[in-house]
Structure formats: structure tokens, C-alpha cells
C-alpha positions as CSV (number, residue, x, y, z in Angstrom):
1,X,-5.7,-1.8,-37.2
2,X,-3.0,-4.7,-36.4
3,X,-3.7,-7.1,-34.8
4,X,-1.3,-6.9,-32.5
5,X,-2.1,-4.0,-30.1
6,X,0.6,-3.3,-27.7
7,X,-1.0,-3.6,-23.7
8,X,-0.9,0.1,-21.8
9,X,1.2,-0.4,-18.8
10,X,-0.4,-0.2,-15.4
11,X,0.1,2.3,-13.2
12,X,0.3,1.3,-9.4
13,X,0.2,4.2,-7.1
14,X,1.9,3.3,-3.8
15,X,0.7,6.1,-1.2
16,X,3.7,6.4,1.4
17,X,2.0,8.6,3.7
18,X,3.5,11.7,2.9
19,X,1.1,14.9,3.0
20,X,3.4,16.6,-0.1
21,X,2.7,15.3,-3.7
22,X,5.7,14.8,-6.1
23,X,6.1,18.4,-7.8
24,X,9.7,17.2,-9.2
25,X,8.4,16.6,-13.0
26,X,6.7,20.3,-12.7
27,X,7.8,22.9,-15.4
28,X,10.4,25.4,-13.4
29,X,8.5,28.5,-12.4
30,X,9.6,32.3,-11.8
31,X,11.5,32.9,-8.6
32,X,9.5,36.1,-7.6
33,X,11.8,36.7,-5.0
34,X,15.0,37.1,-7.2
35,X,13.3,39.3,-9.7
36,X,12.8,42.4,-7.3
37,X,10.7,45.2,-8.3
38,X,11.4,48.5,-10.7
39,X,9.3,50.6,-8.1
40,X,10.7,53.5,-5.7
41,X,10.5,53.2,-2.0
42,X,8.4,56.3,-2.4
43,X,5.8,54.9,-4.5
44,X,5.6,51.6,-2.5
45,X,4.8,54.0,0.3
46,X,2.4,55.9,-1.4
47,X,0.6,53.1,-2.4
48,X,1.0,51.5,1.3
49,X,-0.6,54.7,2.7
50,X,-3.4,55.0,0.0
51,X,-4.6,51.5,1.1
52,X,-4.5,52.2,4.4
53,X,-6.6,55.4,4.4
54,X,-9.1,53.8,2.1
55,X,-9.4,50.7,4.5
56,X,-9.8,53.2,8.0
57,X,-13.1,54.4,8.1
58,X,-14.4,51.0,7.3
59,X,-12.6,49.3,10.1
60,X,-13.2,52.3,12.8
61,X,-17.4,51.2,11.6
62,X,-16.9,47.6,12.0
63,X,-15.1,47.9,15.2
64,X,-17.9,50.7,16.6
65,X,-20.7,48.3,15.1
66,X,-19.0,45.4,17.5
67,X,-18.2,47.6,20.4
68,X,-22.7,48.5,19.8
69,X,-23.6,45.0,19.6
70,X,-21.2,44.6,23.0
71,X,-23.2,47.1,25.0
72,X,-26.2,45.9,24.0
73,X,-25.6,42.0,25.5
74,X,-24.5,43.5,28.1
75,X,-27.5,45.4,29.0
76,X,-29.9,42.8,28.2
77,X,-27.7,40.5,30.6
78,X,-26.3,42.8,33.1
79,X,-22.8,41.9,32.8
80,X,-21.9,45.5,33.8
């Protein structure tokens, strides 16, 4: 080793109040909104549709479990 080591710099970090870090030294990244997509209106609808019907009955029972649990305080409270 020499005997002469050369002394790290300090870093000082000034906060300036501003709530957004400094991204500017950040690799770019893909611009997903130029790159578009290969897919047909059809199949985006398809797949819209798919989701849809699979996600129904689910929120018809969550919305009859909360419209249940309504009736109920309002019985034991007489709000009705």
C-alpha cells in the first residue's frame, strides 16, 4: 500500500425542499406510450369483456353481502 492514500471526497447533501428526487443521471427508459400494441381492437375487446364477466358475479355478492349487512343495522336500530 502507499503511503499516500488519496482522501474520498465528501459528499454534502443540500435538501432544497423539493418533494421530487433528481432522476436526471437515470438510464433512459422505454416510452410505453410510443410503442403501441400489435393487438386488434377485437381482441382488446374480447379480453375487456372476459374480465368483466369473470369480475360480475363477484361484485353483484359483495354488493348484496353490503346491501345484508345494511338491513340488518337498520333493524337492530330502527332507522327505517
Amino acid at each position: 500500500m502507499s503511503d499516500k492514500k488519496s482522501k474520498k471526497e465528501k459528499v454534502t447533501y443540500v435538501d432544497d425542499g423539493r418533494p421530487i428526487a433528481d432522476m436526471s443521471n437515470l438510464p433512459p427508459r422505454i416510452d410505453w406510450t410510443k410503442r403501441g400494441t400489435s393487438s386488434s381492437f377485437k381482441d382488446i375487446w374480447h379480453t375487456y369483456w372476459q374480465a368483466t364477466k369473470m369480475m360480475l358475479l363477484p361484485t353483484l355478492a359483495a354488493v348484496g353481502f353490503l346491501i345484508v349487512i345494511y338491513l340488518i343495522v337498520a333493524l337492530v336500530f330502527k332507522l327505517m
